[in-house]
ROSE-84862 format. One record per residue (C-alpha): residue number from 1; x, y, z. Coordinates in steps of 0.1 Angstrom, whole numbers, m for minus. Each point is the difference from the previous one (the first is absolute). Layout:
<nodes>
i:NUM, east:X, north:Y, up:Z
...
</nodes>
This chain:
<nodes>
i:1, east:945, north:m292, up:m974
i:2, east:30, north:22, up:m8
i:3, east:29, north:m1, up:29
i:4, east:m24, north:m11, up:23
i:5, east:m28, north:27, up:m7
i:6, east:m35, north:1, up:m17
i:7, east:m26, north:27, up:0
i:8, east:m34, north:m12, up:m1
i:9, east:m34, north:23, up:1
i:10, east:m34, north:m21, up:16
i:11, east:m24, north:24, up:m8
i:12, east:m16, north:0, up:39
i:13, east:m41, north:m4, up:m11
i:14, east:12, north:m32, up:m15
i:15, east:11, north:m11, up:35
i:16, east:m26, north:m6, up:27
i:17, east:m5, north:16, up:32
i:18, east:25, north:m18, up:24
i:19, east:31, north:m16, up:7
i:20, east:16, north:m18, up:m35
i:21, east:31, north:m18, up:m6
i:22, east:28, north:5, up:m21
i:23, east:20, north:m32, up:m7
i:24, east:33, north:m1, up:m22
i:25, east:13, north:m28, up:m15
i:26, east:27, north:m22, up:m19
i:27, east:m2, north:m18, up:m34
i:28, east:m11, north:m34, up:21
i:29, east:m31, north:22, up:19
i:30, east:20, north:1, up:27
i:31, east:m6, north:31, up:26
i:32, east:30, north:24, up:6
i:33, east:m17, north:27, up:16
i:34, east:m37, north:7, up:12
i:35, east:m17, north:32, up:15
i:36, east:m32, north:9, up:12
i:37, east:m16, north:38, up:m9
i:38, east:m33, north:15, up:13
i:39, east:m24, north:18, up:m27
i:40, east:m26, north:20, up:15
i:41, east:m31, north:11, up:m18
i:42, east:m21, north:23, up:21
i:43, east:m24, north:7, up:m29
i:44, east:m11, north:m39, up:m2
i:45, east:m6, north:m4, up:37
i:46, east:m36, north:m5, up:14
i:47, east:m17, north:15, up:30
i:48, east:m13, north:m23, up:26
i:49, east:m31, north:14, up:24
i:50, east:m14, north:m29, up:24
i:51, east:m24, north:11, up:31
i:52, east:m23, north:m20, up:18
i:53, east:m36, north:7, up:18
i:54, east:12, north:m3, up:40
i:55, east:38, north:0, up:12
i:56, east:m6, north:m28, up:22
i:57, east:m22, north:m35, up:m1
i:58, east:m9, north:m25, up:23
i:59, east:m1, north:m34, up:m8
i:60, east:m17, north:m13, up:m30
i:61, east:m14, north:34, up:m7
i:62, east:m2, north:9, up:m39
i:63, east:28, north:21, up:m14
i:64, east:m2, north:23, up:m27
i:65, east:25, north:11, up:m18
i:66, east:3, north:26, up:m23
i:67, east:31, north:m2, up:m30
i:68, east:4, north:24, up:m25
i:69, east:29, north:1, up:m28
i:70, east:12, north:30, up:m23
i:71, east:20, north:5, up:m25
i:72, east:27, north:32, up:m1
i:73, east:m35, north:21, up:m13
i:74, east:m23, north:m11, up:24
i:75, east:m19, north:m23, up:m20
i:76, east:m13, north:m36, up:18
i:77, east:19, north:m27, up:m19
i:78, east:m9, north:m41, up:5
i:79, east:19, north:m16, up:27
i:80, east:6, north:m35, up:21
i:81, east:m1, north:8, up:33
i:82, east:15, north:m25, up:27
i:83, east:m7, north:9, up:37
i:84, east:23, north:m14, up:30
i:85, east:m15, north:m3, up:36
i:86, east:24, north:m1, up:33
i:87, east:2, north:m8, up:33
i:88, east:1, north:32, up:19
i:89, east:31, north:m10, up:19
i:90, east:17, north:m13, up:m36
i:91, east:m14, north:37, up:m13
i:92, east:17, north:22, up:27
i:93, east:36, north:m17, up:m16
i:94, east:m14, north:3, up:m37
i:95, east:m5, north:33, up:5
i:96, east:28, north:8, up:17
i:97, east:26, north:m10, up:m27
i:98, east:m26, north:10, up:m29
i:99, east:7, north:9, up:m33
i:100, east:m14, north:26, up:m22
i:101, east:m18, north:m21, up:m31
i:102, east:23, north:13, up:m23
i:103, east:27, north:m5, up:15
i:104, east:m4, north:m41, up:5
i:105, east:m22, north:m10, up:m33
i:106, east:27, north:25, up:m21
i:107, east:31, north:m10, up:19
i:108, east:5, north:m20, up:32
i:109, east:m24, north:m26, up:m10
i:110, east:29, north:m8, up:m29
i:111, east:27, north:m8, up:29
i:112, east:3, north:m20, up:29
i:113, east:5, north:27, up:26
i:114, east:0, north:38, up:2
i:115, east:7, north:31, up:20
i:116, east:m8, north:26, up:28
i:117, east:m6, north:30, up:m25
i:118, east:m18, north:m22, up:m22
i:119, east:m29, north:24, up:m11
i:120, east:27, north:32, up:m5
i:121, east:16, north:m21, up:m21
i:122, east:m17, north:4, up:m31
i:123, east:m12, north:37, up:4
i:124, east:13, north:16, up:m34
i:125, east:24, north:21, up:20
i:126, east:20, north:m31, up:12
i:127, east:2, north:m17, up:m33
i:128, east:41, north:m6, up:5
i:129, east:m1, north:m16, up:35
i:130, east:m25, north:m24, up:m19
i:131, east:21, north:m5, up:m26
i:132, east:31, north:m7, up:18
i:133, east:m22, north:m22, up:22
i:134, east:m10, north:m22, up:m29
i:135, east:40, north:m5, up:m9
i:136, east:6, north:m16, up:30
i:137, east:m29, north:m29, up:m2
i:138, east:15, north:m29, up:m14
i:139, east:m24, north:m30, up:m23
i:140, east:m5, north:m19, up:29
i:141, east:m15, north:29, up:18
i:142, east:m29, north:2, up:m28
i:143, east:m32, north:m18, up:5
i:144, east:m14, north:m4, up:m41
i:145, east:28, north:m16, up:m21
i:146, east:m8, north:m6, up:m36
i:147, east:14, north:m18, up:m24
i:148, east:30, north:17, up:m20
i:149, east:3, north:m22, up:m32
i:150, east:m35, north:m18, up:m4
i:151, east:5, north:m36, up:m21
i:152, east:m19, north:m29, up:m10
i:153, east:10, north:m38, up:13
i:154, east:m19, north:m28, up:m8
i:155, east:5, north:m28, up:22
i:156, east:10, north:m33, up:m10
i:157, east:m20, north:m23, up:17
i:158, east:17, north:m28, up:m12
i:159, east:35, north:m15, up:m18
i:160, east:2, north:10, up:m33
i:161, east:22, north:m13, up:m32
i:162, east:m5, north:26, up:m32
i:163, east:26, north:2, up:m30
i:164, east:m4, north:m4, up:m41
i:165, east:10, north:m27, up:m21
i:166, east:26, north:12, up:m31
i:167, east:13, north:m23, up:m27
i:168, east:39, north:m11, up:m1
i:169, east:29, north:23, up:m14
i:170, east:m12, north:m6, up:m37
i:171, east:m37, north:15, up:10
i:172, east:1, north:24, up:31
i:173, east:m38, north:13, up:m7
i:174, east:m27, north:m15, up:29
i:175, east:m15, north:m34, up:m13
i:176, east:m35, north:m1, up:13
i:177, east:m24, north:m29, up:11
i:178, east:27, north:m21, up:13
i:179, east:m7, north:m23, up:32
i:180, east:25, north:10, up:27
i:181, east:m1, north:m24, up:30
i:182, east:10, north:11, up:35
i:183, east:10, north:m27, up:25
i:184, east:9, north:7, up:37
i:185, east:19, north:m18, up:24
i:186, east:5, north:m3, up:32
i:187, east:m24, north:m6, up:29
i:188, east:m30, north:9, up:m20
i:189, east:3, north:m21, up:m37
i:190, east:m21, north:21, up:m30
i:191, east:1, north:m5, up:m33
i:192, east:m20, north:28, up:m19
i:193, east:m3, north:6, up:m38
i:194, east:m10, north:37, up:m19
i:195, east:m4, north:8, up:m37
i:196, east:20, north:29, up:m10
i:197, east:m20, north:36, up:m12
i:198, east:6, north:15, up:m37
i:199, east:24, north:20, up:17
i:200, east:20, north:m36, up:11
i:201, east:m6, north:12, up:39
i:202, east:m11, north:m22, up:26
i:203, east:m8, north:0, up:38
i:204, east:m1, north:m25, up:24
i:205, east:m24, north:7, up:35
i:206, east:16, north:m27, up:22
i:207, east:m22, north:m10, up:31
i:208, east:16, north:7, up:37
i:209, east:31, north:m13, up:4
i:210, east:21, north:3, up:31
i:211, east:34, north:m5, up:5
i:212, east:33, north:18, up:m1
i:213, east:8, north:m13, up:m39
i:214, east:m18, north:m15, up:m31
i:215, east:15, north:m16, up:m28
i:216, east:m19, north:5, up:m29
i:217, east:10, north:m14, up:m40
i:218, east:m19, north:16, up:m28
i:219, east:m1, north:m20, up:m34
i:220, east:m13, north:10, up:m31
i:221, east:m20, north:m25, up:m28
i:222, east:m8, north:10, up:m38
i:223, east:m36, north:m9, up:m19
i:224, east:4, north:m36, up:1
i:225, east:13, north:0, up:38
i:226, east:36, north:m7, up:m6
i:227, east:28, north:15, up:22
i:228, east:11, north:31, up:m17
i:229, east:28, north:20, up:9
i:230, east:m13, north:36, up:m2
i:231, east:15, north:30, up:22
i:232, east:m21, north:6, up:27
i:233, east:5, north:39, up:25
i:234, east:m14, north:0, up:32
i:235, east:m17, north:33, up:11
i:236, east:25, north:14, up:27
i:237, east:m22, north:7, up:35
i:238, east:4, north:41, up:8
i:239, east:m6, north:1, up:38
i:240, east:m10, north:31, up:12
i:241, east:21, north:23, up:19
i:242, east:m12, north:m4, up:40
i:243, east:7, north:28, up:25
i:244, east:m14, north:9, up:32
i:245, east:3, north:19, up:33
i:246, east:13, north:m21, up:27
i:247, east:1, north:27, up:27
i:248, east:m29, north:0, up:26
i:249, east:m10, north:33, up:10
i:250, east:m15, north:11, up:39
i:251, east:m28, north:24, up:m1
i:252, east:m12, north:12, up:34
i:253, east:m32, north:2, up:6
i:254, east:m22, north:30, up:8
i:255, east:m14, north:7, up:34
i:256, east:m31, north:m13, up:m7
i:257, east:5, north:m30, up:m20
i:258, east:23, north:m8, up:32
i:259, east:m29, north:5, up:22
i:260, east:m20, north:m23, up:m17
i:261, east:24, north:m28, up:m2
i:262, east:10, north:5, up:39
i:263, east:m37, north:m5, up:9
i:264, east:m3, north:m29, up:m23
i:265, east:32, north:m17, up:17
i:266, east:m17, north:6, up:37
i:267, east:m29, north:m14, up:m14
i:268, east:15, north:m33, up:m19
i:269, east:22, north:m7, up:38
i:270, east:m33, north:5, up:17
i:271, east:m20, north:m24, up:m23
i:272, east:32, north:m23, up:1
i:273, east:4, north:m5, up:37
i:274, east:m40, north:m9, up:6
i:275, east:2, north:m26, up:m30
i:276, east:30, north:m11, up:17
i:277, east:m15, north:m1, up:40
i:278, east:m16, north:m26, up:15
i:279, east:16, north:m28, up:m12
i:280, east:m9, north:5, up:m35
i:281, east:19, north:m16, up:m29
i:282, east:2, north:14, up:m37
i:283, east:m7, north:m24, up:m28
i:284, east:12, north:4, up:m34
i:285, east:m19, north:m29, up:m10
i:286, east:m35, north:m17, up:13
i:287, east:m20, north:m26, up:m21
i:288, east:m37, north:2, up:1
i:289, east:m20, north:m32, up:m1
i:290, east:m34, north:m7, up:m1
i:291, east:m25, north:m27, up:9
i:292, east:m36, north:m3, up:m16
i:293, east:m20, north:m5, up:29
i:294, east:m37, north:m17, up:m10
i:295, east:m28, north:m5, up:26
i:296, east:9, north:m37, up:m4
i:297, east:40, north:9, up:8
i:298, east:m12, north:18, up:26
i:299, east:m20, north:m29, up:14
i:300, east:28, north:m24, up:m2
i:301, east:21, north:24, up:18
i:302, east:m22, north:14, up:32
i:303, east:3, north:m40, up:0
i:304, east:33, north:m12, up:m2
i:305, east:23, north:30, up:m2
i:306, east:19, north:20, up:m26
i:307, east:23, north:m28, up:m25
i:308, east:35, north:7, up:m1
i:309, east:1, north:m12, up:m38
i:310, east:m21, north:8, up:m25
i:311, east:2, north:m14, up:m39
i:312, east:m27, north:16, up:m23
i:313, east:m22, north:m26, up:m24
i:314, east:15, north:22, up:m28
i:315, east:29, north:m10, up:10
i:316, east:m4, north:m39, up:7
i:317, east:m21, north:0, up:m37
i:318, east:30, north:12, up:m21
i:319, east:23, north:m27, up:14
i:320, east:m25, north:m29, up:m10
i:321, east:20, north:m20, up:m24
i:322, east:m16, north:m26, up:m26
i:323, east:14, north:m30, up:21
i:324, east:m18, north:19, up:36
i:325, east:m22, north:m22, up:20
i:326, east:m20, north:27, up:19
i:327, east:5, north:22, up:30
i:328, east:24, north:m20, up:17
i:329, east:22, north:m12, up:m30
i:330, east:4, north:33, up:m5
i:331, east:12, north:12, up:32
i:332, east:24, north:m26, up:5
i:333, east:25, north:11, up:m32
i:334, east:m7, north:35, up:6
i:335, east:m1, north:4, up:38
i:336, east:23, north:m23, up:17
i:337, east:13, north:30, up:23
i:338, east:m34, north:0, up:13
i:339, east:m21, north:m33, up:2
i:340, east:13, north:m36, up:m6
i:341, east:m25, north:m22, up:m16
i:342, east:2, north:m35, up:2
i:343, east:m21, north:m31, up:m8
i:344, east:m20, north:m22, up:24
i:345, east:m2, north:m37, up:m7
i:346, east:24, north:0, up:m30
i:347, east:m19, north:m20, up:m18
i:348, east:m33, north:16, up:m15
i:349, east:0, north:23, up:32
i:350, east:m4, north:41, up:0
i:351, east:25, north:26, up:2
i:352, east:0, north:19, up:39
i:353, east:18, north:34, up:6
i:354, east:17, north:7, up:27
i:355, east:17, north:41, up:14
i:356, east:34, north:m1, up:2
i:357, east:14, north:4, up:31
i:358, east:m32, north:m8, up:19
i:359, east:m20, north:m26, up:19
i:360, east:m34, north:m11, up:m8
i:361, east:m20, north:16, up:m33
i:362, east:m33, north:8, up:m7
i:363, east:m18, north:7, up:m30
i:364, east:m29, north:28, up:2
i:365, east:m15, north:7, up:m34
i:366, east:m19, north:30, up:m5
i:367, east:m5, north:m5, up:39
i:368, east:m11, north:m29, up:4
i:369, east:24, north:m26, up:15
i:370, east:8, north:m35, up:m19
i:371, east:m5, north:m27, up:15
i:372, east:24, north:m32, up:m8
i:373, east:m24, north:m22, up:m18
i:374, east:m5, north:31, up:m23
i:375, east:42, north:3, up:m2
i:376, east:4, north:m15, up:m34
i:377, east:m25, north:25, up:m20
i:378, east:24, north:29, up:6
i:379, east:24, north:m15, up:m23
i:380, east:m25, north:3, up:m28
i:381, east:m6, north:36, up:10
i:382, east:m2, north:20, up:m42
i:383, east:29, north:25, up:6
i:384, east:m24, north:23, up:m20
i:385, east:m23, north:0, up:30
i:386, east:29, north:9, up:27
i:387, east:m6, north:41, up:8
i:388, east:33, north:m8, up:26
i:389, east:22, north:m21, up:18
i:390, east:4, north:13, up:36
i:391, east:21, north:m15, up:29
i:392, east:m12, north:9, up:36
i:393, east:24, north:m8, up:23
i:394, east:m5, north:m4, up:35
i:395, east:m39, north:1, up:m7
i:396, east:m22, north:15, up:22
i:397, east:m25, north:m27, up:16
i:398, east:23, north:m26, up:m6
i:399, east:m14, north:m24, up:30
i:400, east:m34, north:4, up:m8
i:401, east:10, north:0, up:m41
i:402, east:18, north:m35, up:7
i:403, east:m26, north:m17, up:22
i:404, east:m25, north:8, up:m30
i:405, east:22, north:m16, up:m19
i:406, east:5, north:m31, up:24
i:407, east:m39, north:m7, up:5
i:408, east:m10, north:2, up:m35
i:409, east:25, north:m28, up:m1
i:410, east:m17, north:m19, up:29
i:411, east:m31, north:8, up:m19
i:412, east:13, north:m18, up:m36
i:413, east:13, north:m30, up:19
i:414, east:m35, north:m5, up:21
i:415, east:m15, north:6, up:m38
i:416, east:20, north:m27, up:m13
i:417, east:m6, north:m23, up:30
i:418, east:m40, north:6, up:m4
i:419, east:4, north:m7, up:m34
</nodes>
């Protein structure tokens, strides 16, 4: 520039049809000044017919619709064509405060808001109102921002060490394949060796470290791994330049995009207030659980009721340990907080369980009670065999469970008394 003034020619079919930005900037690609221009090209535009079969449909009825596209001479050219469907009371505003095509694909669609006389505005004859409209619209005002100064940053993923090993002040030339040893210190210890290029250059990729300093020592060794004294440079880390726009900007919002989002709010407090009525409570969090329920489950449960603690065979397998015993070993060391196992007649007797926290137990396997002359076979049970271990508590039956129980005890001692 010469006192502040430069002539410049853009030859205008180099420029496309549109709105385009002129920037200016400093040494350090700063921006000093910015404007926004309007090219039109009447010759490049296309014509646009579109008719359809009926002017009105009911619902569900097929539409046909007929598109044709031209070029300045008339001649049908390839297109894309994209079709948008309203509501008729969202089309009476949409038409109302619609824009001519060219008007919003060359120019308003570029900014966030526009004007009354919109469609005048680009007629040839009102080129300078446009004009001095466009040197009013500040950056923030346009929609499609690109990139002034394009440039290539490759991130660094990790810590990196890189430098080049030279020889003392009698030989300044690189030495090459020499060990160099990094060691850190700090929270995380490292020690890391490298052997040098032919160029004497080296780089260390340290793993993730974290912390607000690292202490690192670098040592050199020659051939035949003594300490050597050689100069060694570190690389010096260039961090790019970082710059950006901190200023929020507040667009408002058409008519209908402001529609839409009205109805959508009615609708969320409507959907809001019956998930809320009736006593209803939202969960952020449920857990699902389920329980395999066989013919002979469902047996034992018509019978006796639903148990109130459940361990799987799976489960009571994996915690079999060399040293186990059977079921009942295994269930005493494992589930304390839910049976207590002790032994009757300490000496060469059987182990019994017992629920915590209740009266009389029963065992019932696979549905069939056990009675007490039977009581010290359980304790040889295979854990391998177990498909569960359920408690019921509070048994349905109980009475008539626990006279069963009483005369097949009536019937071992009349056994034993016959024998």
């Amino acid at each position: 520039m010469s006192e502040g003034k430069m002539f410049l020619k853009f030859p205008l079919d180099s420029i496309p049809e549109g709105v385009s930005s002129l920037t200016l900037f400093d040494q350090d690609k700063k921006v000093l000044a910015s404007r926004y221009i309007f090219n039109p090209k009447p010759q490049d535009r296309l014509q646009l017919m579109a008719n359809t079969d009926l002017k009105s449909y009911s619902q569900r009825q097929l539409t046909k619709l007929n598109v044709a596209v031209l070029d300045s001479e008339g001649r049908n050219r390839d297109a894309t064509l994209s079709v948008k469907v309203l509501d008729e009371q969202l089309y009476a505003l949409y038409k109302k405060e619609q824009q001519s095509l060219i008007a919003r694909t060359l120019l308003f669609s570029d900014f966030n808001y526009s004007l009354a006389n919109e469609d005048s505005l680009i007629q040839p004859e009102n080129a300078l109102e446009l004009d001095t409209w466009l040197m009013t619209k500040r950056p923030s005002d346009y929609k499609f921002h690109q990139l002034e100064v394009e440039g290539h940053v490759s991130p660094e993923y990790t810590i990196g060490v890189s430098g080049r090993v030279e020889g003392n002040f009698l030989r300044k030339k690189a030495i090459n394949r020499i060990e160099v040893t990094l060691m850190t210190f700090g929270e995380q210890v490292g020690v890391f060796q490298e052997q040098t290029d032919s160029l004497g250059r080296f780089n260390f990729v340290l793993p993730d470290m974290f912390g607000t300093e690292i202490n690192a020592l670098v040592q050199t060794v020659d051939e035949k791994g003594q300490k050597k004294d050689f100069s060694i440079l570190l690389d010096d880390k260039e961090v790019p330049p970082i710059s950006f726009d901190q200023r929020e900007s507040i667009v408002r919002l058409d008519s209908i995009k402001r529609n839409v989002i009205i109805k959508e709010q009615k609708k969320d407090t409507v959907d809001r207030a019956f998930n809320l009525s009736n006593n209803f409570i939202e969960l952020e969090e449920f857990t699902v659980e389920d329980y395999l329920m066989t013919p002979q489950r469902q047996e034992v449960m018509n019978r006796f009721g639903r148990p109130t603690s459940v361990v799987d065979g799976d489960e009571i397998e994996s915690k079999e340990e060399k040293w186990s015993y059977g079921l009942y070993s295994i269930l005493l060391f494992n589930y304390p907080e839910l049976v207590s196992v002790t032994r009757i007649n300490i000496n060469g007797g059987f182990l019994h369980a017992k629920v915590n926290g209740g009266g009389l137990t029963l065992v019932v396997v696979d549905g069939i009670p056990v009675m007490n002359y039977d009581y010290h076979l359980i304790q040889n049970i295979d854990p391998s065999e177990v498909k569960s271990f359920e408690i019921i508590k509070n048994a349905k039956g109980f009475a008539k469970l626990f006279w069963r129980f009483s005369l097949g005890q009536i019937l071992w001692l009349l056994l034993q008394l016959e024998v």
